[in-house]
C-alpha positions, -999 to 999 in steps of 0.1 A, spaced: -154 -479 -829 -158 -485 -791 -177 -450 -775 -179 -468 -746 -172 -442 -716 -143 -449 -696 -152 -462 -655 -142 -435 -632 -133 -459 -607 -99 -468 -603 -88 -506 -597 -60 -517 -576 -36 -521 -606 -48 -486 -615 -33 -471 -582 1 -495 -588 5 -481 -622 -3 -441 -608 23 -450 -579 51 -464 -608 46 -433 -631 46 -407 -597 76 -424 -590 93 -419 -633 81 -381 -625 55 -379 -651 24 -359 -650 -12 -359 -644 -21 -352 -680 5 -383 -690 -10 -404 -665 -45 -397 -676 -39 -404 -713 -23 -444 -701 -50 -454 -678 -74 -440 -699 -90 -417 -671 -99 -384 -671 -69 -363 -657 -92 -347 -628 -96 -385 -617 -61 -389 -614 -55 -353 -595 -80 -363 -570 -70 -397 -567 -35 -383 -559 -46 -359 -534 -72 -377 -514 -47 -406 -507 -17 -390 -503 1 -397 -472 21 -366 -456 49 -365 -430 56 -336 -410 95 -321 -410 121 -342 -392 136 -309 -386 132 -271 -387 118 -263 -420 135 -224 -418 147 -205 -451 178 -202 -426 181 -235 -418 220 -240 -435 234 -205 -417 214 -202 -385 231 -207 -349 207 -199 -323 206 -219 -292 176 -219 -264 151 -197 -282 124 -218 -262 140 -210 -227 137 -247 -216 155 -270 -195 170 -242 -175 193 -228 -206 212 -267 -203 201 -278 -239 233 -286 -262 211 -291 -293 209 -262 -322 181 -248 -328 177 -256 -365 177 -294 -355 145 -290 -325 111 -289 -339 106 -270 -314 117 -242 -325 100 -230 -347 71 -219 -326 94 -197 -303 119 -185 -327 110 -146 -342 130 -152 -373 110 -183 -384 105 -182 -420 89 -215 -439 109 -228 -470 91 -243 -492 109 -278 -514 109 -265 -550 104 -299 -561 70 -304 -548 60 -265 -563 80 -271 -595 55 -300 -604 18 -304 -605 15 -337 -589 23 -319 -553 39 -354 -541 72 -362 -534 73 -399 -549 99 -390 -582 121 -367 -559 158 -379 -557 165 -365 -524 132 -378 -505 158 -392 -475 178 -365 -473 151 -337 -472 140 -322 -440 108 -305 -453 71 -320 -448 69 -350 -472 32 -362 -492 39 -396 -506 16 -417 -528 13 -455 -519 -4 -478 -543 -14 -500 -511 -26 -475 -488 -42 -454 -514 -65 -491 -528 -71 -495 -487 -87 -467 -481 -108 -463 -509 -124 -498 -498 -129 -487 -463 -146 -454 -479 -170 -477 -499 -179 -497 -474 -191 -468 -453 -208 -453 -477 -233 -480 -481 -239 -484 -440 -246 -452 -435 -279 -435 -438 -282 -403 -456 -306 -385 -430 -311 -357 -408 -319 -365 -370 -351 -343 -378 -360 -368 -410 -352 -396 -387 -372 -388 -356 -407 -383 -391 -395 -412 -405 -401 -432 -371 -430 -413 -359 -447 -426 -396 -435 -461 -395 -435 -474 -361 -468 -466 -352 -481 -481 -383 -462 -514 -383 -473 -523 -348 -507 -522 -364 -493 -549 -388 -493 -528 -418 -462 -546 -441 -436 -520 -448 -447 -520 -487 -480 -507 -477 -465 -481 -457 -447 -469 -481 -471 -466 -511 -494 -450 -484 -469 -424 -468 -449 -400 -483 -418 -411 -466 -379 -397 -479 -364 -430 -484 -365 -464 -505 -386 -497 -493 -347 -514 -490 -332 -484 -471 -365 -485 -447 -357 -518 -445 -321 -513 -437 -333 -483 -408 -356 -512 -390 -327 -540 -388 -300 -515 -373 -324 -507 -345 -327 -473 -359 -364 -472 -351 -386 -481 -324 -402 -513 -347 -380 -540 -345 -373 -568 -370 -393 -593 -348 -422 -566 -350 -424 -576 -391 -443 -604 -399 -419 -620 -428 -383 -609 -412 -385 -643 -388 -374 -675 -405 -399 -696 -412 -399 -735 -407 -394 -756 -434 -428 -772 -453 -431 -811 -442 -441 -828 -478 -462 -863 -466 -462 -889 -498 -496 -888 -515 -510 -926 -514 -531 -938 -543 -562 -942 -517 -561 -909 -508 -561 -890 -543 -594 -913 -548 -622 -889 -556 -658 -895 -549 -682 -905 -578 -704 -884 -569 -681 -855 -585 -676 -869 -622 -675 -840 -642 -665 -818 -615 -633 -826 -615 -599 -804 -620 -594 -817 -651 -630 -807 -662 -623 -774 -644 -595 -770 -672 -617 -783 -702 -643 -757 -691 -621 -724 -691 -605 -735 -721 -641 -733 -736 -656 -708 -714 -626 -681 -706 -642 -667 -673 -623 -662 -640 -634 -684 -612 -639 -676 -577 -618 -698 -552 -636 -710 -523 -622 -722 -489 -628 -727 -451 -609 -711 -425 -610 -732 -392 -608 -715 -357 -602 -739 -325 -603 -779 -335 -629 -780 -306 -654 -752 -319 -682 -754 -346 -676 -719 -359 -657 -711 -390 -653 -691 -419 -661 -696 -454 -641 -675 -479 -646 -663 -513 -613 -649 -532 -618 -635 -563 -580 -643 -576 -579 -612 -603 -582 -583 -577 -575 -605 -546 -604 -593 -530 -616 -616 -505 -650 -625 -487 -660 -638 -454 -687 -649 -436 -695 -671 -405 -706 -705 -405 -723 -717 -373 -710 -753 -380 -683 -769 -403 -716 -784 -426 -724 -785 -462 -758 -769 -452 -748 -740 -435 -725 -740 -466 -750 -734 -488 -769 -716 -465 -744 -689 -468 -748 -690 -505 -783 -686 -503 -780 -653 -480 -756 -638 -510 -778 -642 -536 -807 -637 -516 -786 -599 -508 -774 -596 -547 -804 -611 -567 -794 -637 -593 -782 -616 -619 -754 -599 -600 -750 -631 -583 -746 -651 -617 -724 -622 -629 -699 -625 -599 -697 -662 -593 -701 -672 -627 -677 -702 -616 -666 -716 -586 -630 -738 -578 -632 -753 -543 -611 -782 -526 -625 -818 -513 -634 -806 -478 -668 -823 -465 -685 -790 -461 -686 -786 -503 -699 -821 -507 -731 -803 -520 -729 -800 -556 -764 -796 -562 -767 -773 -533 -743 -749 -545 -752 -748 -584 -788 -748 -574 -804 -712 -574 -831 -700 -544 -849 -687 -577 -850 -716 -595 -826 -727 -618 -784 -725 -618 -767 -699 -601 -732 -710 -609 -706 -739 -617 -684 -754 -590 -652 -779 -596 -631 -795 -573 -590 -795 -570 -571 -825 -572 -563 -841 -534 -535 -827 -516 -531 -797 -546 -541 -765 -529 -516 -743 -550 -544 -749 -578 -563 -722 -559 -530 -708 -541 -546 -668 -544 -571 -683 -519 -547 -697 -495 -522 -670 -496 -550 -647 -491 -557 -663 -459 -524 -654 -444 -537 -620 -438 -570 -633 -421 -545 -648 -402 -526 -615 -386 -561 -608 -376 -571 -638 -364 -543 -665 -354 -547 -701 -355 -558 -716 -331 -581 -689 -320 -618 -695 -313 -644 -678 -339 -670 -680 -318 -673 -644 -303 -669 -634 -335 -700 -617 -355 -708 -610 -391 -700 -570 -387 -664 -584 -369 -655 -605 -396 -667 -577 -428 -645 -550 -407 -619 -575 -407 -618 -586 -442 -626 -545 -447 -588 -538 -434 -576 -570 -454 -592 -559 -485 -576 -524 -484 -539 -534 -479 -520 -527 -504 -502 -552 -524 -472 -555 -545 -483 -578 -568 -512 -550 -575 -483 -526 -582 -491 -505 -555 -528 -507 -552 -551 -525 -529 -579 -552 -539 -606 -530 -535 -589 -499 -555 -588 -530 -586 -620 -545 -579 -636 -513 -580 -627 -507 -610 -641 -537 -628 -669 -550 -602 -705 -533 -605 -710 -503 -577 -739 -524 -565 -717 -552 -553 -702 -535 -527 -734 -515 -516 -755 -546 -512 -730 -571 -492 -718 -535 -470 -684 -536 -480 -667 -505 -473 -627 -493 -480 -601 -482 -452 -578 -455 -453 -541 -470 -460 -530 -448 -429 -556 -465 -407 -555 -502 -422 -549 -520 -391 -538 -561 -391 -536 -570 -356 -558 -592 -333 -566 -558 -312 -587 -551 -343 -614 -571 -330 -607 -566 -291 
């Protein structure tokens, strides 16, 4: 046995078979039971798209024996019409009394569609059309979903919220999980692209269309790796999780102006998407490892073998250190690096994507050279603290808090941002 509930809404069809039946005079309660519809659907249906048609004539309950002439006083007492023919009329005449068609009170449908005399009467006519009725309904749908169901007063909080914080670069995600705002991410959404706020579309970082990735053809030469990096290789890197089930960190370079030495090497730790920076003075496997050596020098080698257990970099010169990197300033090995395949960066693509939002901060092309230590840790600070949805609503240092050791973050001075004052704009910096 089907209990499936019968749809509310009517079809098309629906309103040409309510029209057919108005038309055999049958009722609501008939109607009802052959569409399968409640009969308060139908009764609604019927009076919200209903057409009605005022009197031709004078609607009077003396209409047949009444005789009057000039009971409006116009046209200087020259008008030959009667009375009971003016519509007029009504509204001067002191006998005026409104008749009301028994055929419309005598049934509960209150339309005139099954009425036999529907040319002949001169009383005010409602009229059910399947066509009109199917119209408007469509037109009534349609505004329903372009509107906004707000008050000017939620409007002007809603903007005062959002603007403010999406000119800081804050992605409307974020601003949401952060704010207790009255609407929907899609309806916010909706509020920014018809201008109903002061931020703009072109004021949201993904809302601009993007040119299309240019794919070169890899050539055998260049997927060549060095020697020197036997058994460092990606598809070591797989043999060696599969053995050893430990996250790895992803490590990367992010370049400023082609014509500085500056630039800044990142650490991404893919499971809470926290990410680390720190400046290079040149583009150099020493000042690489250099940079290392200052972590572990700042964690000691425990927390540092406990953090970067494993490390998956890509074939850049400045990680042409192997021994360098694995080697420990406290004798011994400090951790494991492996190497991508050429021209594969989506096999560390948390690192890369992360890098986008170093990027808001600092676009390309911009020279890292003013930039200090303290800049780039506030930086990568506000980064750190943005919300994500891949996170479900938290940020990478709300996660990596709750898995990393307290001592992590006191010793390399990383500290979290309030999501209302998460700023991820170049003025950061200025």
């Amino acid at each position: 046995m089907d209990n499936k509930k019968p749809s509310k809404h009517l079809t098309r069809d629906d309103r040409v078979r309510i029209e057919t039946f108005l038309n055999e005079n049958r009722s609501i309660r008939y109607i009802a039971t052959r569409l399968d519809k409640s009969p308060s659907t139908i009764s609604r249906e019927i009076r919200n798209h209903s057409s009605t048609r005022g009197a031709k004539f004078c609607d009077c309950i003396y209409y047949s024996e009444c005789k009057k002439h000039h009971v409006c006083g116009g046209l200087n007492n020259v008008c030959t019409k009667m009375c009971r023919t003016c519509q007029k009329a009504k509204r001067y005449c002191a006998d005026y009394v409104k008749t009301l068609c028994d055929f419309k009170t005598e049934h509960h449908t209150a339309v005139c569609n099954g009425c036999g005399r529907r040319g002949l009467c001169h009383f005010d006519k409602s009229i059910y059309r399947a066509a009109k009725a199917d119209k408007e309904y469509r037109e009534m749908l349609v505004e329903s979903r372009n509107g906004f169901d707000l008050s000017g007063e939620d409007l002007e909080s809603i903007n005062a919220t959002v603007s403010p914080l999406i000119m800081k670069g804050q992605s409307v995600y974020h601003i949401l999980q952060s704010n207790k705002l009255p609407v929907s991410e899609s309806t916010l959404r909706r509020l920014i692209d018809k201008s109903k706020l002061d931020a703009r579309n072109i004021d949201l970082r993904n809302a601009v269309k993007r040119k299309r990735r240019q794919h070169r053809i890899q050539t055998q030469e260049y997927r060549k790796m060095s020697v020197i990096k036997d058994g460092h290789k990606y598809e070591d890197y797989l043999t060696y999780i599969e053995a050893n089930p430990i996250p790895a960190v992803q490590m990367d370079c992010v370049e400023g102006k082609k014509t500085d030495k500056a630039v800044l090497l990142t650490l991404h730790f893919p499971i809470p998407r926290l990410q680390l920076a720190f400046v290079l003075n040149e583009h150099t496997s020493k000042c690489v490892v250099e940079a290392l050596d200052m972590i572990e020098e700042s964690l000691g080698l425990e927390l540092f073998k406990e953090m970067f257990p494993l490390i998956l970099t890509d074939n850049g010169h400045e990680f042409e250190d192997i021994d360098g990197i694995e080697r420990s300033i406290f004798g011994g090995k400090r951790t494991t690096v492996f190497f991508c395949e050429p021209r594969h960066s989506e096999q560390k693509g948390s690192c890369e994507k992360n890098h986008e939002l170093i990027r808001y901060v600092i676009p390309k092309g911009t020279s890292l050279e003013p930039y200090s230590q303290p800049d780039i840790t506030l930086m990568m600070n506000h980064v750190n603290s943005y919300i994500r949805k891949e996170l479900h609503g938290k940020s990478p240092y709300d996660v990596a808090k709750a898995i990393f050791p307290e001592d992590f973050f006191i010793l390399l001075g990383l500290e979290q941002i309030p999501p209302t004052e998460v700023h991820l704009k170049p003025s950061l910096l200025k």
